[in-house]
Every structure is written in C-alpha cells, then in structure tokens.
PAVEXGU-391685 format. One line per 5 residues: number of its first residue (from 1); for each residue z, y negated, x negated of C-alpha. Coordinates in Angstrom, 1 decimal. Layout:
BEGIN
NUM	Z Y X ~ ...
# end
This chain:
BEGIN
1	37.0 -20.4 -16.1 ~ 37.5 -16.5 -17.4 ~ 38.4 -15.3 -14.1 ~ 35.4 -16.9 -12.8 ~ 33.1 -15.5 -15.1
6	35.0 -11.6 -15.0 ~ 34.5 -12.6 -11.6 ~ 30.5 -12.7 -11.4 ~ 30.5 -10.6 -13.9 ~ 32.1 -8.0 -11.8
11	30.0 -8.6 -8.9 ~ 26.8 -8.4 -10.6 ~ 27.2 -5.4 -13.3 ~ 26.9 -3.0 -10.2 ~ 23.3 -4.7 -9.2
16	22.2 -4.4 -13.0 ~ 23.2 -0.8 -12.7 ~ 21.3 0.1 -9.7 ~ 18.3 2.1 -10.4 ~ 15.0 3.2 -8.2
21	11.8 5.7 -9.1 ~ 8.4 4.0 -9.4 ~ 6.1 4.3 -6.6 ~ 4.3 7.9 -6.7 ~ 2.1 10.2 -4.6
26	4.4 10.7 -1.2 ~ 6.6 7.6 -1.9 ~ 6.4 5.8 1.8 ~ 7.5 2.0 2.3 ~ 7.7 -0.1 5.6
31	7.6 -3.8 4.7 ~ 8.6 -6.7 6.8 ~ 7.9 -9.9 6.6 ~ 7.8 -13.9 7.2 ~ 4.7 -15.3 6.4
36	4.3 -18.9 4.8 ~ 1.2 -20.9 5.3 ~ -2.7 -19.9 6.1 ~ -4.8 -21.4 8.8 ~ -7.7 -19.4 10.5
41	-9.2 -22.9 11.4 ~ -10.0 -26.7 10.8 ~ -7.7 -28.7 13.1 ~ -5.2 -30.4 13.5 ~ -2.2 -28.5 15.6
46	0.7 -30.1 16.8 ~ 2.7 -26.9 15.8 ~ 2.5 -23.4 14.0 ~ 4.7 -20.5 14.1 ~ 5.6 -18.7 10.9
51	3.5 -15.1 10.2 ~ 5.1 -12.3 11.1 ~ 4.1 -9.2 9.8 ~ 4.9 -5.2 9.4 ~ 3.0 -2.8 7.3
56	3.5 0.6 6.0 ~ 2.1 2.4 3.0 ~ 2.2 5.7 1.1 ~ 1.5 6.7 -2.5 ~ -1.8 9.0 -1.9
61	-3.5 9.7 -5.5 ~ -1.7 9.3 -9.1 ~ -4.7 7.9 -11.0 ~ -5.4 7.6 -14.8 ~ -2.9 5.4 -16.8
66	0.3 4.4 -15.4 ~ -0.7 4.0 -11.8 ~ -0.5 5.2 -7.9 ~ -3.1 4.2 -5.2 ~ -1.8 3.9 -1.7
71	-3.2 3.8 1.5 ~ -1.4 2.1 4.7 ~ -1.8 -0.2 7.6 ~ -1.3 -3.3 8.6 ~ -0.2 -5.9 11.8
76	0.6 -9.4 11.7 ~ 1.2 -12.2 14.4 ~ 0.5 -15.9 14.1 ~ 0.1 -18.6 16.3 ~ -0.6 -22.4 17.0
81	-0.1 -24.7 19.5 ~ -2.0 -28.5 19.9 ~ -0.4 -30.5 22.3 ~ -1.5 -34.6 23.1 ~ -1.5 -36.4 26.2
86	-3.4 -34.8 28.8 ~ -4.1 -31.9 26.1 ~ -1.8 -29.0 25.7 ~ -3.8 -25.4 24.1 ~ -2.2 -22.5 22.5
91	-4.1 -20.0 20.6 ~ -2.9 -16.6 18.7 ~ -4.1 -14.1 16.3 ~ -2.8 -10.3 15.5 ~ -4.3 -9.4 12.4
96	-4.9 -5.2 12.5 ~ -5.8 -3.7 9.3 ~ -6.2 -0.8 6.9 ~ -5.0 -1.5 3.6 ~ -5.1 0.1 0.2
101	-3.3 -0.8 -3.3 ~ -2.7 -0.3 -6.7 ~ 0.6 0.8 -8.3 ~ 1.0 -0.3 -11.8 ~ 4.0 1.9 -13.2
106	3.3 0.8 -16.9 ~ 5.7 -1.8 -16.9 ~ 9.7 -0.4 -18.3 ~ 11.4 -2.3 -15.5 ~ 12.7 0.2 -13.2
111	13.5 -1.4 -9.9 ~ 9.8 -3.3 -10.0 ~ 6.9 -2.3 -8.2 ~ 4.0 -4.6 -8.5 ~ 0.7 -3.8 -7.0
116	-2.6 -5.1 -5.9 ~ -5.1 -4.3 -3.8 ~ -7.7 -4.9 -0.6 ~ -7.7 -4.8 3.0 ~ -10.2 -4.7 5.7
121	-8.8 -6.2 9.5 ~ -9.8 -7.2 12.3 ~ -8.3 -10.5 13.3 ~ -8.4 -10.9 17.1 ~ -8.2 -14.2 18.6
126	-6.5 -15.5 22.2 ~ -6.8 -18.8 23.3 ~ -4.8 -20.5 25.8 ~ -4.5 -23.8 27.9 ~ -7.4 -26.8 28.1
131	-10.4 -26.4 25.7 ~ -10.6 -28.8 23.5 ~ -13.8 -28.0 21.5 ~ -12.0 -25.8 19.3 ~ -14.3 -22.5 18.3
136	-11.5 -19.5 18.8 ~ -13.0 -15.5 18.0 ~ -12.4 -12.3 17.1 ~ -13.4 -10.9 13.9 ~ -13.4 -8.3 11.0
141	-11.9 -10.0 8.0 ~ -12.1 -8.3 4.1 ~ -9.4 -10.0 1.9 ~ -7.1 -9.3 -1.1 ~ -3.7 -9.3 -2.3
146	-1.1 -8.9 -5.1 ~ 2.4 -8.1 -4.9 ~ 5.6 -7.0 -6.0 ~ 9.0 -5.5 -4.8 ~ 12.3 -5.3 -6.7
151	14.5 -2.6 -5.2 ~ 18.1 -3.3 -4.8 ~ 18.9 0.1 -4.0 ~ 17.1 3.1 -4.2 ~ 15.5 2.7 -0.7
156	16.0 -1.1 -0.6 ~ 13.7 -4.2 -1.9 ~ 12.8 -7.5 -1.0 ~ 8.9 -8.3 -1.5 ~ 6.4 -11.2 -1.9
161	2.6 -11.4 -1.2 ~ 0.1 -13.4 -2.0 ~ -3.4 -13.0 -0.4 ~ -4.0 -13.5 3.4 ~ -2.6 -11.3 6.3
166	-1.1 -13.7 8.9 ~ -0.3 -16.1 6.2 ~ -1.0 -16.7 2.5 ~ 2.7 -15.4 1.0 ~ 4.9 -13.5 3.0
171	8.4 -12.8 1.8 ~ 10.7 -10.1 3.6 ~ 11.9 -6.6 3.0 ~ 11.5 -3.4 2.3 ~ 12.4 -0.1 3.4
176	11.6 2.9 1.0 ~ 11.8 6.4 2.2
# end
C-alpha cells in the first residue's frame, strides 16, 4: 500500500509543480475541440455527428482589474442525417465566427484561465438527399459563452465551453504560444 501511494505520489508531484502565466496582451491560443449536444432544428434525426470545432484567440487590451480581452475567430462543423424507408436526407452546418472574450486573472490559481465572452457567426446551412419538409438556411447567429482552460504545461491545456458554437459544450485542447 506505501509503494502505491509513493507511487502516485511520484507521478503526480511533477503535475502539481507545473506552472503557466495568465493570459495577457500577445498571449495566442489555438483550441480544438469535440463538441457535445446542440441542435439548429426541431426534428427528429436518425443520427448526429459530434461538433467539431477549431478556434484561435489572442490577448489584445489588458483592461481595469485583473483581466485581458481577446479577440479571435472561430469554425465549427456539425452535421445530421434522417434516414426512414423511402427517406434518406443529410444536412450540415459550418459555423464561421468572430469571437471576443474576457480573461479573469484575479483568481491565485496559476495554470487556470477562465473567460467569457460573445460571438457573432454566420452559420451556413447544406442540405442533402429527399426533402422532407424540413426548413434548412443560412444565417448570422449572436451567442455567448464561458470557459476555462487548465494548462498542463506552459503551452499545454485542455478546455471546456459552454455556450453554442457547433454544439453546447465542447471539450478538447489547447495549444498556447
């Protein structure tokens, strides 16, 4: 049972040691992601892919109190696919945005970065296959989110979001440079 323990102790001290900055002005960070959930309509589907999503950032203006604002953009991929007997219809959207976000630096955790903010996309539609009365179309979409990294390395995090891209929460990774 000691061994064990010395064991995981070992393993994990050199995580708890690891240390990253706070986002600033001229941090950049690519995230990638899986996204979990969201619908852009009212119908039943016979399958959905998961969102897929990329999107960059950088730390643009420190702002009063303990906080950077960031600008970036955004992409993000989802699909769905309805398929009964004598019915088979696929339809897609990419999601392109601009984004901007919060940076709340306040905190004295040093490997967290939690942020917020708003985006404003434009969410375009294909459809596929035999019409089945569904309404399909392209439009501009506002929405928010919230967020937050913890950074295994100094350049490495994984990340969680809440708000709607391709999906409602995307989980993935981060690449901070």
């Amino acid at each position: 049972m000691k061994k064990s323990m010395l064991f995981i102790v070992g393993c994990l001290l050199p995580l708890a040691m690891l240390t990253a900055q706070e986002f600033n002005s001229g941090t950049n960070v690519i995230n990638v992601g899986l996204g979990l959930g969201g619908n852009f309509g009212d119908f039943q589907t016979s399958s959905v892919s998961p969102g897929l999503s990329i999107s960059y950032e950088r730390g643009i203006w420190d702002v009063g109190g303990p906080g950077v604002i960031s600008l970036g953009g955004y992409i993000g991929t989802k699909s769905y696919r309805y398929r009964v007997t004598g019915i088979d219809s696929k339809w897609s959207y990419t999601v392109i945005g601009v984004r901007g976000a919060y940076h709340f630096n306040g905190l004295e955790v040093e490997n967290l970065d939690i942020y917020g903010g708003a985006m404003l996309s434009y969410n375009i539609a294909n459809f596929s296959g035999d019409s089945v009365g569904f309404r399909v179309r392209s439009a501009v979409a506002p929405t928010v989110f919230v967020g937050g990294r913890w950074y295994f390395t100094d350049t490495f995090a994984g990340f969680a979001e809440l708000g709607y891209g391709a999906a409602y929460l995307t989980i993935g990774g981060s690449l901070r440079f």
